[in-house]
C-alpha positions, 0 to 999 in steps of 0.5 A, spaced: 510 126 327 513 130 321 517 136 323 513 143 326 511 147 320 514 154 321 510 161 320 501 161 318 502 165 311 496 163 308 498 157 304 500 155 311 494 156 315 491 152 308 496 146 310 494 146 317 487 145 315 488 141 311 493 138 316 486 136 321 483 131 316 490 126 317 490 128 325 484 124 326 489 118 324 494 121 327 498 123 321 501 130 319 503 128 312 500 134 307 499 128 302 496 123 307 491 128 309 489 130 301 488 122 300 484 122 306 479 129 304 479 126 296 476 119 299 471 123 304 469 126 297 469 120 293 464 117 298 459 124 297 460 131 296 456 132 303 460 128 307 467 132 303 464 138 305 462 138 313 469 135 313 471 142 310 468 146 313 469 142 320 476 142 319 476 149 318 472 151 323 476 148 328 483 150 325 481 157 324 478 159 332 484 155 335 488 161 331 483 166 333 483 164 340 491 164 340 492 156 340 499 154 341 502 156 334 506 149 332 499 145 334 495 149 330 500 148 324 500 141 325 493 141 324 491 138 331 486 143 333 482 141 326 482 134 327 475 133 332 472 138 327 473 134 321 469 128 324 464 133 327 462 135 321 462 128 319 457 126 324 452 131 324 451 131 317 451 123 317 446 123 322 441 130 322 441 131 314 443 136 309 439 142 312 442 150 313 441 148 321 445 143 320 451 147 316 450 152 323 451 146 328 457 143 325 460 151 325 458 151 332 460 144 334 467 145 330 468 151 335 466 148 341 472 142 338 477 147 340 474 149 346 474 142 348 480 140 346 484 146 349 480 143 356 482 136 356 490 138 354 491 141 360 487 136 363 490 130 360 498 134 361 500 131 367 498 124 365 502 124 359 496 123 355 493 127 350 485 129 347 485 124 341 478 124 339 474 126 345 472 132 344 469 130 337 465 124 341 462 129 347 460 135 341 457 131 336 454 125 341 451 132 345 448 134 339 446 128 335 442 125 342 439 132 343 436 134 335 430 130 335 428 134 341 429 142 336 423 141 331 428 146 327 433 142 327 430 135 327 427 133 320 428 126 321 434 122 321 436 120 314 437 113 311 444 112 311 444 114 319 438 110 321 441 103 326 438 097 324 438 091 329 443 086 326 442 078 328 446 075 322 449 069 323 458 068 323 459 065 318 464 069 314 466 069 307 472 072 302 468 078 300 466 080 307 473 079 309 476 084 304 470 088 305 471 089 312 478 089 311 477 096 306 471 099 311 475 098 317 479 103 315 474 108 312 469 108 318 474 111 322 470 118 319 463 114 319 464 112 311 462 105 310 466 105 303 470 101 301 474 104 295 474 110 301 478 106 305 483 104 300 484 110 298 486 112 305 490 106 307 494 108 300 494 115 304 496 111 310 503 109 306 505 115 304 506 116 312 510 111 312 510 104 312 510 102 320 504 107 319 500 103 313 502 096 317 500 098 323 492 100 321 492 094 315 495 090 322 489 093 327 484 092 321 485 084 321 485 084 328 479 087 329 476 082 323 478 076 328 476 078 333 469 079 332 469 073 328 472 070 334 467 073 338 461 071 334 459 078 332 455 078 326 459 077 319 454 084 316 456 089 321 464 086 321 464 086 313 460 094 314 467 095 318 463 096 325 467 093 329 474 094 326 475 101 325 477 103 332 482 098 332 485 101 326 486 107 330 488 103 336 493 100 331 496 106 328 496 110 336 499 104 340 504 102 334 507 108 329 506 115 334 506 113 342 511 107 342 517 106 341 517 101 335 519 094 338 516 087 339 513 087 345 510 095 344 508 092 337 504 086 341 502 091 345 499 094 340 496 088 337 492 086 344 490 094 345 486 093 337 483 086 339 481 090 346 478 096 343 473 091 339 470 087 344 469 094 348 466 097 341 460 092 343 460 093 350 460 101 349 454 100 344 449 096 348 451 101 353 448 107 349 443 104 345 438 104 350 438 112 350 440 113 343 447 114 344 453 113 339 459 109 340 463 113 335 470 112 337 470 112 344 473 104 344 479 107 341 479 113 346 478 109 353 483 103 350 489 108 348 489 112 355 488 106 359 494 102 356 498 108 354 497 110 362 499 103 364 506 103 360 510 108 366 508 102 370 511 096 365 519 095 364 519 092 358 514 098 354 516 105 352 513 112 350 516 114 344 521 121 343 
């Protein structure tokens, strides 16, 4: 990660928020996270706004709270608010109560955030994006019991059963490629996800290889598996293996061959979990998220001390 920004003057309590959006791909780098947010706004101006708003939120309670002054400028108290913002306003609609719910679930993120740092410390292992599953996972599953939050779910956030066959084509392949990508923040948009895999390769080119190589891999191996070809091309089963490619491959490992196998192995892993997870919280309204991504990248991530030829970064 880049080096720690000093001092929050104004203009750096901006880069700090701003900072939060490229952290949900685990990135710091200020031209990174502008791509990142200006594709959240190409894929609708709802979605770049809950974004903000999240992002803001979460970064300005970590600061009011007195969060570690380095983690706030690096934007990683902002991040889980970002996808927050995202969900809700994906899954509830455009409504005032929406606009105070992901206001409330930003600041829980920070609150959650700070728990499960200390909680994680002694295993070496950091929040990555739990706190963002627990908050909006809580509130999307309880909505429909508030009338005054509850107006029905809108049509981009309404789950439809999927039993299309493997077959796979040239378009679905690039297709699934792009949205891999862009479905880490729960935008099925391919011009989103290439404006973000170009973000990406301003963060460096072992940043941009590992998401484009996760993003493959999670393409195989649903099809391997015989997943159906529309949920791999809509980049359902992939975008957690572009953020266990990114995490295992560029920011927690050394850069060797075999971390970078290693890395490889965890993508493919987080996608046949992304189908188990989803069977498991289907039955009760449940959401997947990132949860592949999280569970994948602190098992193996815990395992490395034990294994003589992986090594932590730094």
């Amino acid at each position: 990660m880049e080096q720690q920004p000093t001092g929050l003057r104004p203009a750096a309590v901006a880069a700090a928020a701003l900072r939060g959006v490229g952290q949900v791909d685990l990135q710091a780098n200020l031209v990174t996270s502008a791509l990142i947010l200006a594709a959240l706004w190409t894929a609708g101006w709802r979605v770049g706004l809950f974004a903000t708003i999240g992002t803001a939120v979460s970064t300005a309670v970590a600061m009011l709270l007195g969060a570690e002054r380095g983690s706030v400028a690096l934007g990683l108290q902002g991040y889980s608010g970002c996808l927050t913002g995202i969900a809700l306003v994906t899954s509830l609609g455009d409504h005032l109560s929406t606009y105070l719910l992901a206001i409330a679930g930003a600041a829980v993120c920070t609150l959650l955030t700070a728990a499960l740092t200390t909680l994680l410390a002694p295993y070496g292992l950091t929040a990555l994006t739990a706190p963002f599953c627990l908050v909006s996972g809580v509130m999307v599953l309880a909505a429909p019991s508030f009338d005054r939050i509850w107006h029905g779910a809108p049509t981009a956030a309404v789950t439809t059963t999927t039993t299309g066959g493997t077959g796979i084509t040239w378009g679905d392949l690039w297709h699934g490629f792009l949205t891999n990508v862009s479905q880490v923040f729960l935008v099925n948009d391919w011009r989103s996800g290439l404006i973000m895999l170009a973000g990406l390769a301003v963060a460096g080119w072992a940043v941009v290889a590992f998401a484009a190589a996760g993003s493959a891999v999670g393409i195989l191996a649903a099809w391997a598996l015989g997943a159906p070809t529309t949920l791999i091309a809509d980049g359902i089963y992939g975008y957690n293996a572009v953020l266990v490619g990114i995490a295992l491959g560029a920011v927690f490992l050394r850069r060797t061959v075999w971390n970078g196998c290693y890395a490889l192995f965890g993508a493919a892993v987080s996608t046949g979990l992304t189908a188990s997870l989803t069977s498991f919280f289907k039955p009760f309204g449940g959401h997947t998220f990132t949860w592949p991504f999280i569970l994948t990248t602190w098992v193996l991530l815990a395992a490395v001390p034990q294994l003589s030829r992986l090594e932590r970064a730094g």
